[in-house]
MDTraj code that builds the backbone (N, CA, C; nanometers):
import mdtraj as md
import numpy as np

residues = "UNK UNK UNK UNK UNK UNK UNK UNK UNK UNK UNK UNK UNK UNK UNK UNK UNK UNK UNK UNK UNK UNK UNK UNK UNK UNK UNK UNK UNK UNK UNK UNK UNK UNK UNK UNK UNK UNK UNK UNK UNK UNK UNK UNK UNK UNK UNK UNK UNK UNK UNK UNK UNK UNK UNK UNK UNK UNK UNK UNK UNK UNK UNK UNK UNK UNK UNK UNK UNK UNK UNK UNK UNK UNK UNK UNK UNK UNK UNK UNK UNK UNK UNK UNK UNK UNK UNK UNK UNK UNK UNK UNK UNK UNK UNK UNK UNK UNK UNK UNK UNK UNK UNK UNK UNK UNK UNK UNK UNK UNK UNK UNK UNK UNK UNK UNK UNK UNK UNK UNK UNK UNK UNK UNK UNK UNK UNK UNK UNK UNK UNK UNK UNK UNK UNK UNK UNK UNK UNK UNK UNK UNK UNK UNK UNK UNK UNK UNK UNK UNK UNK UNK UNK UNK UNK UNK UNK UNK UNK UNK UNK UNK UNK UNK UNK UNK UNK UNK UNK UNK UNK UNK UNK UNK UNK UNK UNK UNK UNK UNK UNK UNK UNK UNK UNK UNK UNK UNK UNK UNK UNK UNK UNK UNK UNK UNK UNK UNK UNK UNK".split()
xyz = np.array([
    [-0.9774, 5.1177, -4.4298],
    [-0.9831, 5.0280, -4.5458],
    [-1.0763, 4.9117, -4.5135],
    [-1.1728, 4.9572, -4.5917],
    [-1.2613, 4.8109, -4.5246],
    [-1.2514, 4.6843, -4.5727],
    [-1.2465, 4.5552, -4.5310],
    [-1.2159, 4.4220, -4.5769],
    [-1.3437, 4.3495, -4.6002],
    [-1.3139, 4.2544, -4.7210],
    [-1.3882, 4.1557, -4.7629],
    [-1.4364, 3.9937, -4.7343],
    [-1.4775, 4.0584, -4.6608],
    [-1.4633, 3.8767, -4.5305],
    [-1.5841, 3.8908, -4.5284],
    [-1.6621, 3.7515, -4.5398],
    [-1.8063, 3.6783, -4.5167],
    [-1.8099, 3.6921, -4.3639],
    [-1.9276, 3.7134, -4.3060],
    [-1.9212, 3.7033, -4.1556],
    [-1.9792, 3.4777, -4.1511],
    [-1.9314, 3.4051, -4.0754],
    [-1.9949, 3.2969, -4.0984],
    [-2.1366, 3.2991, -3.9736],
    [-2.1599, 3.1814, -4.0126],
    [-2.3532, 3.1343, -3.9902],
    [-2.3152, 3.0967, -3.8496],
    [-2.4526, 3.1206, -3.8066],
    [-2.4262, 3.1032, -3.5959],
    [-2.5581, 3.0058, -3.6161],
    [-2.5630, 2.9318, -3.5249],
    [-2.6933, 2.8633, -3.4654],
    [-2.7360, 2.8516, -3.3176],
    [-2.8276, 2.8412, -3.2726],
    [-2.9015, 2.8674, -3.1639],
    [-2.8648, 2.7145, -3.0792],
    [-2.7736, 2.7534, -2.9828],
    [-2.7787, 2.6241, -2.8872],
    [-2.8604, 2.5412, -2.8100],
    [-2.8513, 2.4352, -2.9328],
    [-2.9172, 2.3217, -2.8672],
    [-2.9515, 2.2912, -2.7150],
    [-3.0927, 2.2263, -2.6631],
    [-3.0989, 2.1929, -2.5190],
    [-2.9713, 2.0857, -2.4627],
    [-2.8853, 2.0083, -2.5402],
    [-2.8324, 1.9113, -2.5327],
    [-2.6582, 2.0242, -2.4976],
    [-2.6636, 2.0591, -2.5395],
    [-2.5124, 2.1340, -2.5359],
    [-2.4300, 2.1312, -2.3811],
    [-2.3435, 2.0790, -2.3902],
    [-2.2194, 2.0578, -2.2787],
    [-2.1203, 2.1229, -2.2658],
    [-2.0579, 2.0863, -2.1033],
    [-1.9478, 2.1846, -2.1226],
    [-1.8547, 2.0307, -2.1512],
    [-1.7184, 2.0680, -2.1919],
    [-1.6458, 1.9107, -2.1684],
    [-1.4998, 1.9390, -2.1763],
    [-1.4757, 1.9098, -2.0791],
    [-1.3508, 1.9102, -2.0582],
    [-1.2367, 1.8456, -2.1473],
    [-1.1407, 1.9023, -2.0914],
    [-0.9919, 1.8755, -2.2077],
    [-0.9438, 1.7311, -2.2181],
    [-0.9794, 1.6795, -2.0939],
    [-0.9398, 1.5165, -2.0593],
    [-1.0697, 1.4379, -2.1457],
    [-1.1685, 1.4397, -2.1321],
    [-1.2968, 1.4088, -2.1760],
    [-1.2969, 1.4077, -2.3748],
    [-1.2297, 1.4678, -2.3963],
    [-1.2266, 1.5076, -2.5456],
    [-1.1901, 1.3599, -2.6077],
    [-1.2135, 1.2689, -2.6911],
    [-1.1833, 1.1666, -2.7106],
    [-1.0136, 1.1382, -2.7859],
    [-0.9464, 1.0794, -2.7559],
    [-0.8033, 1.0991, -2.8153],
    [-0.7924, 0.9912, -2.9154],
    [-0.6544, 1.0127, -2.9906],
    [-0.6054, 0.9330, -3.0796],
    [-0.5382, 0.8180, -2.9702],
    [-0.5989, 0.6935, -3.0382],
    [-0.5653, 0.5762, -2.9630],
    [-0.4151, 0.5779, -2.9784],
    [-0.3547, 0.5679, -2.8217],
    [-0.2085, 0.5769, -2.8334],
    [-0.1550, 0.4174, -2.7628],
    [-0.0663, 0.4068, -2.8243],
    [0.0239, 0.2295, -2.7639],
    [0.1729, 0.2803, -2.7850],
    [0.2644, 0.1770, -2.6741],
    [0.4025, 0.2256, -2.6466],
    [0.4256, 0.2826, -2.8154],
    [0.4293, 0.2128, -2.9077],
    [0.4827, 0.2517, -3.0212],
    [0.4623, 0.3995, -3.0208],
    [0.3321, 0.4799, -3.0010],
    [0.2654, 0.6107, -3.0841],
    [0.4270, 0.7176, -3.0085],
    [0.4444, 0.7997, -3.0973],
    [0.4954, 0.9311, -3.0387],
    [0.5015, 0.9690, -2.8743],
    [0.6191, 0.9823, -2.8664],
    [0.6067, 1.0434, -2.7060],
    [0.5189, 1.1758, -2.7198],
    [0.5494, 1.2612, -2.7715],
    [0.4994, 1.4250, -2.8248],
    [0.2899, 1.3837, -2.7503],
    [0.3166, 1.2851, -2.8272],
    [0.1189, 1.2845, -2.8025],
    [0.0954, 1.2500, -2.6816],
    [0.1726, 1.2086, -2.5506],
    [0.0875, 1.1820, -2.4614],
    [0.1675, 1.3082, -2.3532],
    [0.2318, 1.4069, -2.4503],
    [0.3012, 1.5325, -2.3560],
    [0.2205, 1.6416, -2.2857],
    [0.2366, 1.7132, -2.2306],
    [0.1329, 1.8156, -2.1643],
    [0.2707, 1.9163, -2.2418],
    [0.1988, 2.0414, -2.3296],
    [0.2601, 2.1450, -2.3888],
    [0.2278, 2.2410, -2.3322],
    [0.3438, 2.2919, -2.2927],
    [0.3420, 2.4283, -2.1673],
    [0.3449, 2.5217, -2.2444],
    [0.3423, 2.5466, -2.3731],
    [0.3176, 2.6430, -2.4337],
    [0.2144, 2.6451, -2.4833],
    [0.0846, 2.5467, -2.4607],
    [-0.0186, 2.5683, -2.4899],
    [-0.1013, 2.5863, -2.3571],
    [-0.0802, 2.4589, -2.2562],
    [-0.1639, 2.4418, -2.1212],
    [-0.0867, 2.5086, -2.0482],
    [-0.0936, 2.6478, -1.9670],
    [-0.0653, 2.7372, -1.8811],
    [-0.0182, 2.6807, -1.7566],
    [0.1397, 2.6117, -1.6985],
    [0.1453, 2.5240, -1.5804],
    [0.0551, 2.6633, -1.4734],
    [0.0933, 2.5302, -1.3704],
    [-0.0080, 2.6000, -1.2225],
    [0.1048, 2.5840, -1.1484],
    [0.1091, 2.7584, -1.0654],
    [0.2224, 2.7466, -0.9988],
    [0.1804, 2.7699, -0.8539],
    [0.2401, 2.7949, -0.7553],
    [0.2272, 2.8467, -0.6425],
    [0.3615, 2.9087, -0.5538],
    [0.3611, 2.9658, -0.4369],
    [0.4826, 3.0454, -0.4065],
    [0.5428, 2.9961, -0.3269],
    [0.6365, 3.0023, -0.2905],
    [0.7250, 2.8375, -0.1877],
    [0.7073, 2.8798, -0.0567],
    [0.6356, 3.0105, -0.0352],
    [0.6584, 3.0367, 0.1247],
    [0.4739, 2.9945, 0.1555],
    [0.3881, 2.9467, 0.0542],
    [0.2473, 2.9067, 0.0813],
    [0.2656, 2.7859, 0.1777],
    [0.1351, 2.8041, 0.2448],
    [0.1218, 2.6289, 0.3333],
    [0.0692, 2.5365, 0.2563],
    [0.1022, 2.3943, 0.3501],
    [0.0559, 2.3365, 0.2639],
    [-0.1049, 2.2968, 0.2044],
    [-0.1695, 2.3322, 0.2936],
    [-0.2921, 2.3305, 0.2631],
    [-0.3224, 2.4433, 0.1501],
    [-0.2662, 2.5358, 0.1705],
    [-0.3349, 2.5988, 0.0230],
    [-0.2672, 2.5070, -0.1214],
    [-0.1363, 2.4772, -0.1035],
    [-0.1060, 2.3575, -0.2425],
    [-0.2092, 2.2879, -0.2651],
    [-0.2309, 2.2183, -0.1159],
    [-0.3427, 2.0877, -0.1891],
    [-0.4302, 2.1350, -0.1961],
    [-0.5444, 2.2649, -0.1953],
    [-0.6668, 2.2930, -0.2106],
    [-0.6236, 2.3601, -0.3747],
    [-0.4901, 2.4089, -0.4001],
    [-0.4743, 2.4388, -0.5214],
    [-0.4497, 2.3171, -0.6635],
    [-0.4029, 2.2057, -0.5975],
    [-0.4037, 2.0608, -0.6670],
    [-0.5411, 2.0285, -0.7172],
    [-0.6259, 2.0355, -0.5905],
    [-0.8000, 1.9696, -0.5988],
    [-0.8653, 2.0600, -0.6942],
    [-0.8459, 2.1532, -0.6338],
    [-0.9114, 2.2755, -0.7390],
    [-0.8829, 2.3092, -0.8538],
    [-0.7463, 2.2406, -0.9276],
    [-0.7478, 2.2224, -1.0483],
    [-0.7401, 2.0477, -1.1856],
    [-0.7454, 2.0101, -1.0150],
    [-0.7551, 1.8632, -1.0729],
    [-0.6007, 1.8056, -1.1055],
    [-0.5289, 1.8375, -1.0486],
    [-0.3825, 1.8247, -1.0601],
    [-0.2959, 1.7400, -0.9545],
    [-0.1857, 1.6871, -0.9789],
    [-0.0944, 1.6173, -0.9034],
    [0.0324, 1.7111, -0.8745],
    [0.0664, 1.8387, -0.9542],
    [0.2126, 1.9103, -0.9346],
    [0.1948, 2.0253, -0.9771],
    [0.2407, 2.1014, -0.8696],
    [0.2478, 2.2695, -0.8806],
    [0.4241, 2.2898, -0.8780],
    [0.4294, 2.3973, -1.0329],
    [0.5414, 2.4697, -1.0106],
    [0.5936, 2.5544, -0.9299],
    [0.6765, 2.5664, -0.8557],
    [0.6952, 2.6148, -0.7198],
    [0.7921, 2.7961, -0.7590],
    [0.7215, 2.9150, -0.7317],
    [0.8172, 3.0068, -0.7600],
    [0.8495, 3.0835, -0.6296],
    [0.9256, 3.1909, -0.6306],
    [0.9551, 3.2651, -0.5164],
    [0.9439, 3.4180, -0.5790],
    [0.9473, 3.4921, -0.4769],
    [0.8710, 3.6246, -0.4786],
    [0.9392, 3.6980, -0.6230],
    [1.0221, 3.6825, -0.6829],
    [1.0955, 3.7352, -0.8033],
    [0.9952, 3.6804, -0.9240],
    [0.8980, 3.5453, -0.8982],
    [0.9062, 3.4839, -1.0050],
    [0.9210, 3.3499, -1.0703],
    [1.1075, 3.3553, -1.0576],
    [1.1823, 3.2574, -1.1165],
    [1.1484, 3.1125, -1.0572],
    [1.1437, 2.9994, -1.1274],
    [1.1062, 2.8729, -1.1312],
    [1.2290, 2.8385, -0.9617],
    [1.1812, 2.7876, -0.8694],
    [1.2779, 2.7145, -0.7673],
    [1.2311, 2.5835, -0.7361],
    [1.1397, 2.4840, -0.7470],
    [1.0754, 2.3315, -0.7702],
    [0.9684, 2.3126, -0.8368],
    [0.9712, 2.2198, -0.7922],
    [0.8212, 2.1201, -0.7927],
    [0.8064, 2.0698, -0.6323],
    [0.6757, 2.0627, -0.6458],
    [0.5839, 2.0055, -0.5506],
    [0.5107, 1.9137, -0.5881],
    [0.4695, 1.7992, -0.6051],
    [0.3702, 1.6793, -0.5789],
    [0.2678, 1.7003, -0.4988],
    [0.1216, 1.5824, -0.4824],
    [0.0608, 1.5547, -0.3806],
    [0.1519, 1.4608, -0.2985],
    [0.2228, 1.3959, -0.3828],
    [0.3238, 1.2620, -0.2643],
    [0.3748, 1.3959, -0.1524],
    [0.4300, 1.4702, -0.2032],
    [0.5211, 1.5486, -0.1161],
    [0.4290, 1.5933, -0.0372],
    [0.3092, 1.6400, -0.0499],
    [0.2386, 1.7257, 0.0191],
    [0.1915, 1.6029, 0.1600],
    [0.1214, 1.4833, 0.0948],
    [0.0667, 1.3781, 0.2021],
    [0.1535, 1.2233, 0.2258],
    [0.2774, 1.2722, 0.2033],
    [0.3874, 1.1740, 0.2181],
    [0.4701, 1.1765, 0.3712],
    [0.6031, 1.1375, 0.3566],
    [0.7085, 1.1537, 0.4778],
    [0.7048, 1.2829, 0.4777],
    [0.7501, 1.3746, 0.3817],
    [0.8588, 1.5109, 0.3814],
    [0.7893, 1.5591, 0.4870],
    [0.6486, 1.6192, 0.5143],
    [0.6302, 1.7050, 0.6477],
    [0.6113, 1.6739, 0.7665],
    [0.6508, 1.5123, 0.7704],
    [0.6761, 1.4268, 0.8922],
    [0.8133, 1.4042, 0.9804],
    [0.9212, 1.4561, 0.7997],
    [1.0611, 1.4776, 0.8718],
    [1.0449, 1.5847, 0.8954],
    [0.9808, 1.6789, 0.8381],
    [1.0355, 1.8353, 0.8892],
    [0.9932, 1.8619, 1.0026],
    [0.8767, 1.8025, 1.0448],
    [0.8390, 1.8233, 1.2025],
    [0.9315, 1.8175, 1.2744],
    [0.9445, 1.6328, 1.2469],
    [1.0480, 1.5703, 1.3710],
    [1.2203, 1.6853, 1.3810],
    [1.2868, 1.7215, 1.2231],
    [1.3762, 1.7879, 1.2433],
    [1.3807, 1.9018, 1.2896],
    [1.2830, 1.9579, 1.2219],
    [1.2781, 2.1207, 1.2754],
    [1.1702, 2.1714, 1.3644],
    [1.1113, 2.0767, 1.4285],
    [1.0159, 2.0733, 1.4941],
    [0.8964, 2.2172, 1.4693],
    [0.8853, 2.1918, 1.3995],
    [0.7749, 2.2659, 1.3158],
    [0.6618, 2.1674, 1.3536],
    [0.5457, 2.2639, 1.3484],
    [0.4049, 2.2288, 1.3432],
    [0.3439, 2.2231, 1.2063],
    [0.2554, 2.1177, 1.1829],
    [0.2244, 2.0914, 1.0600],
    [0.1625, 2.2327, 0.9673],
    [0.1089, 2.3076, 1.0529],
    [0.0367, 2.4256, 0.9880],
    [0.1728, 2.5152, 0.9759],
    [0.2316, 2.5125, 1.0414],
    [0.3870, 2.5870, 1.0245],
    [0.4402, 2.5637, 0.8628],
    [0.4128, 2.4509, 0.8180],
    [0.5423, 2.3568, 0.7079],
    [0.5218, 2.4584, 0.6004],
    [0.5748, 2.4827, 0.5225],
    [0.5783, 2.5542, 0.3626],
    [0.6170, 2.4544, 0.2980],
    [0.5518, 2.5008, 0.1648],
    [0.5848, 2.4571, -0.0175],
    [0.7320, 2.4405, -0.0069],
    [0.8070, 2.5369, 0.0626],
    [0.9381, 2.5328, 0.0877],
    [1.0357, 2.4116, 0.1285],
    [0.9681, 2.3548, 0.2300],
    [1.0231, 2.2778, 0.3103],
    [0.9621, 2.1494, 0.2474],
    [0.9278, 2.1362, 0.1271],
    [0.8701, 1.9486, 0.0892],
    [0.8792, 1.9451, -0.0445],
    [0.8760, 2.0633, -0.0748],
    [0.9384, 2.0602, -0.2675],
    [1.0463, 1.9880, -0.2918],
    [1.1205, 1.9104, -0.4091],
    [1.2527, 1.9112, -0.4842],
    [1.2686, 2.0096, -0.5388],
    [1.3892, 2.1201, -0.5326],
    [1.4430, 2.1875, -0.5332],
    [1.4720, 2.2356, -0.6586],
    [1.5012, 2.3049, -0.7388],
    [1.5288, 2.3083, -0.8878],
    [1.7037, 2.2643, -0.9194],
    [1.7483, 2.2980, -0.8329],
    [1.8737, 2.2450, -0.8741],
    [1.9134, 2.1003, -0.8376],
    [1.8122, 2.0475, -0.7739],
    [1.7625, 1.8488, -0.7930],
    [1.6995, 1.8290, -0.9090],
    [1.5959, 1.8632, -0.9764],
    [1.5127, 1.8284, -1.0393],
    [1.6195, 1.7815, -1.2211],
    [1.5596, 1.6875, -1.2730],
    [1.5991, 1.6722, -1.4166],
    [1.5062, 1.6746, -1.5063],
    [1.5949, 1.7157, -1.6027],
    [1.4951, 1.7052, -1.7476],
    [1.5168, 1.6323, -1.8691],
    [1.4256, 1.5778, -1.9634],
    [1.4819, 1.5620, -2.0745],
    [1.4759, 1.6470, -2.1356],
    [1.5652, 1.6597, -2.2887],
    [1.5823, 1.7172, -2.3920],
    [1.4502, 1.7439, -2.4898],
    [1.4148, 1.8409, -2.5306],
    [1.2807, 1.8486, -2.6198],
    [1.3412, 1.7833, -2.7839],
    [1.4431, 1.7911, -2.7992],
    [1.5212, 1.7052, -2.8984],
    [1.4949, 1.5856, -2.9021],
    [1.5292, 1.5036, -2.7893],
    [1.5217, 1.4129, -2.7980],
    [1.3863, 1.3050, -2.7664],
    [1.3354, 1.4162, -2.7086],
    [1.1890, 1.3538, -2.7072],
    [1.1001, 1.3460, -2.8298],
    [1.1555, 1.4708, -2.9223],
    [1.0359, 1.4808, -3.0781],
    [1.1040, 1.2911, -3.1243],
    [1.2132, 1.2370, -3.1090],
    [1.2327, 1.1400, -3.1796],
    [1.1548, 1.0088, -3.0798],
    [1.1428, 1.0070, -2.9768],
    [1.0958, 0.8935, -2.9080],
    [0.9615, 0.8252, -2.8743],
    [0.9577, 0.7521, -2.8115],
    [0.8392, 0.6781, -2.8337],
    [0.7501, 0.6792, -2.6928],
    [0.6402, 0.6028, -2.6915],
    [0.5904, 0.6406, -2.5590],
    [0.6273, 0.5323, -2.4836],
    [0.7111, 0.4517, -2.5271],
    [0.7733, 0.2918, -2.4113],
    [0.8614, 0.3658, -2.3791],
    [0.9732, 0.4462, -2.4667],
    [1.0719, 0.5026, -2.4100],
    [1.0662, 0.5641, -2.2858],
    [0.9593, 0.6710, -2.2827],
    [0.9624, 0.7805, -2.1911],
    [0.8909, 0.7065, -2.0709],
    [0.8265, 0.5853, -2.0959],
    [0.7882, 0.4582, -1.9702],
    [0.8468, 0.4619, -1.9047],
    [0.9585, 0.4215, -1.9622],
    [1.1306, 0.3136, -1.9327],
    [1.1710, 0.4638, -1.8577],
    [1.1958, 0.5981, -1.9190],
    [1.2475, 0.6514, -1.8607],
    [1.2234, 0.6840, -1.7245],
    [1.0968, 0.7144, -1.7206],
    [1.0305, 0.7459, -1.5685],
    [1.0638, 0.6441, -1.4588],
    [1.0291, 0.5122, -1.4938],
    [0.9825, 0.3843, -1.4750],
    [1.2197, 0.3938, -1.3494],
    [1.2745, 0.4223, -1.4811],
    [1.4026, 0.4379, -1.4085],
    [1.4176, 0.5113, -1.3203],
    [1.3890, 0.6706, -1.3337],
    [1.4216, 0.7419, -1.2903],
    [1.3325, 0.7171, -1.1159],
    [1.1952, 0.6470, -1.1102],
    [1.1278, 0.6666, -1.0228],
    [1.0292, 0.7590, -0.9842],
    [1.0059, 0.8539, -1.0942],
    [0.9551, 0.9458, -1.0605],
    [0.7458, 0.9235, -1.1234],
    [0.6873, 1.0091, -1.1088],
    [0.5522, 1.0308, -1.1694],
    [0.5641, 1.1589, -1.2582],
    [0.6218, 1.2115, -1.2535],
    [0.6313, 1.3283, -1.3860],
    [0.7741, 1.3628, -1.4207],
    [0.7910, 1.3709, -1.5179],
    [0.9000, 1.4039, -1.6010],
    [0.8413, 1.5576, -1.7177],
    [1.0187, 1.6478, -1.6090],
    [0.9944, 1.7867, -1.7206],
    [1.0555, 1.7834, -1.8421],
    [1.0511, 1.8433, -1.9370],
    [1.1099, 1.8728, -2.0715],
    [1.1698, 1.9761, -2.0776],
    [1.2467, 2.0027, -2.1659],
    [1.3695, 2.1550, -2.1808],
    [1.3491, 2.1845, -2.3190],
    [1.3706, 2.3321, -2.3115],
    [1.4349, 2.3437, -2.4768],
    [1.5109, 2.4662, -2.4873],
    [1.6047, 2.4899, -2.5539],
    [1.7034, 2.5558, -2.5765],
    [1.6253, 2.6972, -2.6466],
    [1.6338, 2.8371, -2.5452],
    [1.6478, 2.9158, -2.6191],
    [1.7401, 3.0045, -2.7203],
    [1.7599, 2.9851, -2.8330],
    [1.9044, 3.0057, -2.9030],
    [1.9434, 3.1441, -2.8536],
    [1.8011, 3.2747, -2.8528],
    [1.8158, 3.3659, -2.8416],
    [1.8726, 3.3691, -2.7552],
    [1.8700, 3.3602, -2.6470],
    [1.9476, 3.4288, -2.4354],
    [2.0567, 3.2930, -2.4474],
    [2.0282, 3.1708, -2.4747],
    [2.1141, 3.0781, -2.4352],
    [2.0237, 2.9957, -2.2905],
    [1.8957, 3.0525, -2.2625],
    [1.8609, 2.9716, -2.1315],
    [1.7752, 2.8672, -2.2102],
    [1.7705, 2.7612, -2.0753],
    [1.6584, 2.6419, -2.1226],
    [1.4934, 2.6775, -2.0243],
    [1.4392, 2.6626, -2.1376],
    [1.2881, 2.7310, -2.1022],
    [1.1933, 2.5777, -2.0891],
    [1.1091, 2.5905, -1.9468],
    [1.0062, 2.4727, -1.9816],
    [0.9447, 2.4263, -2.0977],
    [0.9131, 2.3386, -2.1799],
    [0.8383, 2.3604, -2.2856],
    [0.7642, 2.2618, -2.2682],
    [0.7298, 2.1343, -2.1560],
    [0.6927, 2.0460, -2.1636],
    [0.6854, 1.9819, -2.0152],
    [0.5046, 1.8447, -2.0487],
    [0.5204, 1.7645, -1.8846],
    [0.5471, 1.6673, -1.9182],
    [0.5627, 1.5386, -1.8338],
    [0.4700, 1.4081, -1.8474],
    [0.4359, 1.3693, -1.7819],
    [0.3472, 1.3066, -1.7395],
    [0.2101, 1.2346, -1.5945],
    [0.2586, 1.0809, -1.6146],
    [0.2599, 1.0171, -1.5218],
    [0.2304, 0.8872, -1.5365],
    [0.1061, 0.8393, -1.5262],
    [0.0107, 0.9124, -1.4412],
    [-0.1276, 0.8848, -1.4262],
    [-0.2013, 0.9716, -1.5967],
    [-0.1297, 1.0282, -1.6710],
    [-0.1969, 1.0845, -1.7928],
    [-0.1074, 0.9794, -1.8925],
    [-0.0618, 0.9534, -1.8854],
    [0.0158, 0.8434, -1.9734],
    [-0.0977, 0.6904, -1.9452],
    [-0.1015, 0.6878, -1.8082],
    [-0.1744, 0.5749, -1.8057],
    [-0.2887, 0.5628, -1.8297],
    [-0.3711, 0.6789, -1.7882],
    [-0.5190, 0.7222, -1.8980],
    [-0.5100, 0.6599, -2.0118],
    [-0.4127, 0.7063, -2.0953],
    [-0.4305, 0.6671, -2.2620],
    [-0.4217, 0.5756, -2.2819],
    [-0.3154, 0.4762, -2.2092],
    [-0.2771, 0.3964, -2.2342],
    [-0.3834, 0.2806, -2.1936],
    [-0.4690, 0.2564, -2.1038],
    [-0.5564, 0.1985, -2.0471],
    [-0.5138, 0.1141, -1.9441],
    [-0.3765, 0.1669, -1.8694],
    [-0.2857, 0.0693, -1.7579],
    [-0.3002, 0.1257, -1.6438],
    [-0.2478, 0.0817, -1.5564],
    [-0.1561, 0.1578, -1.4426],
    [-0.0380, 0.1268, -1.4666],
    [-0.0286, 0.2704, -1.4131],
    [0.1117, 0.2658, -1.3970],
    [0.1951, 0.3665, -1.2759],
    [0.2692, 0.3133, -1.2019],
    [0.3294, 0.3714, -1.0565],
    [0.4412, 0.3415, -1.0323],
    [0.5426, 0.4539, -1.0384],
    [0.7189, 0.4281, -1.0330],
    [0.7461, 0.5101, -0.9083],
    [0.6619, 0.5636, -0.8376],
    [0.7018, 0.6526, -0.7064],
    [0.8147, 0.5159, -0.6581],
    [0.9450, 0.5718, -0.6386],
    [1.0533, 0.4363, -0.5579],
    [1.0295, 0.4177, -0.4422],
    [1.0257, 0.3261, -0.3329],
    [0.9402, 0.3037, -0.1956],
    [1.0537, 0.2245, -0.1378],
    [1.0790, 0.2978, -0.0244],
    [1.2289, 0.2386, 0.0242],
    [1.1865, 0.0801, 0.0543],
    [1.3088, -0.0181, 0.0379],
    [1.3595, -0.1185, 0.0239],
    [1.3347, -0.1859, 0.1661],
    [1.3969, -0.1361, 0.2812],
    [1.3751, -0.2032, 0.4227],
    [1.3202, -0.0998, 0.5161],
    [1.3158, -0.1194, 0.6338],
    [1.3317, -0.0238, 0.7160],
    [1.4598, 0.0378, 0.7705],
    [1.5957, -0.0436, 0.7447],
    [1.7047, 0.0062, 0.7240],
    [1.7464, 0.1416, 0.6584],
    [1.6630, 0.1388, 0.5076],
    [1.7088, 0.2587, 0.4156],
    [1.6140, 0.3691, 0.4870],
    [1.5170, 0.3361, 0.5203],
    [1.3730, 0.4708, 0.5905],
    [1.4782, 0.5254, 0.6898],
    [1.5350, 0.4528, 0.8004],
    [1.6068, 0.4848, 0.8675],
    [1.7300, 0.5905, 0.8491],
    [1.8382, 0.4873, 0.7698],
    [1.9252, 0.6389, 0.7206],
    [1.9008, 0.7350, 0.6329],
    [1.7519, 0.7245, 0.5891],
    [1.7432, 0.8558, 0.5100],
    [1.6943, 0.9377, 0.5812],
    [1.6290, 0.9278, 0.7061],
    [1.5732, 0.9923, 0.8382],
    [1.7053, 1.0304, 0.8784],
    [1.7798, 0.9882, 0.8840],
    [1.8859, 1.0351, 0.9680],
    [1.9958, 1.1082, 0.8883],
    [1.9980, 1.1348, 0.7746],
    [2.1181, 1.1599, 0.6884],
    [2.0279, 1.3183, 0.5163],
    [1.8942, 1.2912, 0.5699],
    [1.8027, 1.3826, 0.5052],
    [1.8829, 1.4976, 0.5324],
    [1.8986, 1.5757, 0.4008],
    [1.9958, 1.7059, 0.4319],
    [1.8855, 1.8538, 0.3903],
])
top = md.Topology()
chain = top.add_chain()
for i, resn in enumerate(residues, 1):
    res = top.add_residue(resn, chain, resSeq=i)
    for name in ("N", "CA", "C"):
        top.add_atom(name, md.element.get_by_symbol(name[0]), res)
traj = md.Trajectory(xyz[None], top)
């Protein structure tokens, strides 16, 4: 059955023509007031970047650089979601305790051993985020301490909660034209101490 569709008009690319990236694209000017939704990373549109928890760490961070990223979803050989990983985690304490504890060699360490765990990790509600604002989800991070915050949403069908969502503090702060940095940074050398010693 053949169809009635116009083919449309092509033109010959200009000497000027670019490539331009997704960040580069000019945005709708956003302030605490605008929608949280607009300064979200949609995992059902942008494909997260994962990696496998038994990788080293050098392939994470050559997989961070190489996509221009701060956090890889962390899976295991089935698949199924088991953390997150950071660059903090990757060039922070975590593979400085794991040495000292498990006396591992740095080329030894895995994704494994410096991730938060999935059954640490929190989320907000995709509910409650379509209603909020972008000070809110500030405030929220800003509490929680963290640089990214995941999103959930209820599949009615199975009953599981499926990723549907990021947030950056360094992509929040892009838009916003700030900085902004809630990584929590222990208090004395007291707290460095018993968390060295009490790290489970």
């Amino acid at each position: 059955m053949p169809y009635n569709y116009h083919p449309l008009p092509t033109i010959s690319l200009p000497v000027t023509t670019d490539l331009v990236q997704a960040d580069q694209r000019p945005h709708t000017p956003v302030s605490p007031h605008s929608q949280a939704v607009d300064v979200m990373t949609d995992l059902s549109i942008t494909i997260p970047v994962s990696i496998n928890n038994d990788a080293s760490l050098k392939d994470a961070h050559e997989r961070m650089v190489g996509h221009g990223i701060r956090l890889l979803f962390v899976k295991n050989s089935e698949h199924q979601l088991v953390g997150l990983v950071t660059a903090t985690d990757l060039l922070g304490e975590r593979p400085i305790q794991c040495m000292k504890e498990h006396g591992k060699h740095h080329a030894d360490i895995t994704v494994a051993d410096v991730m938060t765990p999935r059954i640490q990790l929190e989320a907000l509600n995709l509910k409650d985020v379509l209603g909020a604002n972008v000070g809110q989800i500030v405030a929220t991070m800003k509490s929680l301490g963290r640089q990214h915050a995941l999103v959930v949403e209820r599949n009615e069908q199975n009953g599981h909660y499926e990723l549907s969502g990021l947030f950056s503090t360094s992509h929040i702060a892009r838009l916003l034209g700030t900085q902004l940095s809630f990584i929590r940074i222990p208090q004395a050398l007291s707290e460095i101490q018993h968390t060295l010693l009490h790290a489970g």
